[in-house]
C-alpha positions as CSV (number, residue, x, y, z in Angstrom):
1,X,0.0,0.0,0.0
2,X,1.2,3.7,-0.3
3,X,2.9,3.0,-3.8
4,X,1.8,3.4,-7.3
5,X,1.7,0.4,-9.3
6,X,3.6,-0.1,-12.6
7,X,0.0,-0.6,-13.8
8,X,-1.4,2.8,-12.8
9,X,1.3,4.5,-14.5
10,X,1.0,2.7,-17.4
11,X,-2.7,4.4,-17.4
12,X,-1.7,7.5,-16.5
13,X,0.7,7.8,-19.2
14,X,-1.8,6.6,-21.9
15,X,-4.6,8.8,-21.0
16,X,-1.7,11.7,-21.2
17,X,-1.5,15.5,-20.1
18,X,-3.9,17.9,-20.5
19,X,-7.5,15.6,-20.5
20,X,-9.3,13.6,-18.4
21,X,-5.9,12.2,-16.1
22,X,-4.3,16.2,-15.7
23,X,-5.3,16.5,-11.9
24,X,-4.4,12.8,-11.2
25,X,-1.1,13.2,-12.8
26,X,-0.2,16.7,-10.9
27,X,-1.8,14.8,-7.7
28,X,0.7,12.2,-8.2
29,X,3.7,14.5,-8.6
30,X,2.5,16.2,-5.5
31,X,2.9,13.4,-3.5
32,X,5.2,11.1,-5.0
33,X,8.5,11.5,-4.4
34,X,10.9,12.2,-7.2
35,X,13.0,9.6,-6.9
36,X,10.4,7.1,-7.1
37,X,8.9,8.3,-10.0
38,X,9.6,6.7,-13.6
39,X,12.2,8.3,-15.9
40,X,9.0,9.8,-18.2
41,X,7.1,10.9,-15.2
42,X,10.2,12.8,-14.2
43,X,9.9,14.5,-17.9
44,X,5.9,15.3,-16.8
45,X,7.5,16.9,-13.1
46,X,9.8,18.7,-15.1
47,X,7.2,20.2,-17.7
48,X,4.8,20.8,-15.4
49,X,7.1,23.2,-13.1
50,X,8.0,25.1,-16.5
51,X,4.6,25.5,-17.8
52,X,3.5,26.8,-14.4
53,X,6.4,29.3,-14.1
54,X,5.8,30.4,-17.8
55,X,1.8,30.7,-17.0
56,X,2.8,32.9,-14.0
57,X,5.2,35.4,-15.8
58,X,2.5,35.8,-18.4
59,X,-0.2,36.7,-15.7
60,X,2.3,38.8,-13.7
61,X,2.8,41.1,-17.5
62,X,-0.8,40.5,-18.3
63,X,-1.6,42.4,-15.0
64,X,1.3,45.0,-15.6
65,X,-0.2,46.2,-18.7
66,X,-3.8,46.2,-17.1
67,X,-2.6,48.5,-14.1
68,X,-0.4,51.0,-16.7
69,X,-4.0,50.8,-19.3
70,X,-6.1,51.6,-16.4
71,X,-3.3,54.5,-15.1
72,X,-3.1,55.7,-18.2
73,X,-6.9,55.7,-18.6
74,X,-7.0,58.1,-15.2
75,X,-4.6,60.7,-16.5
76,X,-7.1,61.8,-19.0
């Protein structure tokens, strides 16, 4: 008990990223730990931290450029 099964990885890496196994996957990266995982679900931790950190910076400029419009907006 505790562990993933070869066979429940096996599912999660058919059903793949981004449909119906997205929030199993990132649950299993939660709690997993790294060294446990398989060499492709590695690839999955790793993408998954660089799509978040790319999905932030573009919120953080999206937001920039709001403020500034709506500053801008104020002046006039």
């Amino acid at each position: 008990m505790g562990e993933l099964t070869p066979e429940l990885y096996a599912a999660l890496r058919a059903e793949g990223r981004g449909r119906f196994a997205e929030h199993a996957i990132r649950d299993t990266l939660t709690f997993v730990p790294f060294r446990k995982l398989p060499p492709w679900f590695k690839w999955q931790m790793v993408r998954t931290t660089v799509v978040d950190k790319v999905e932030a910076w573009r919120l953080t400029a999206k937001y920039a450029v709001e403020d500034a419009w709506k500053a801008l907006r104020r002046r006039r």
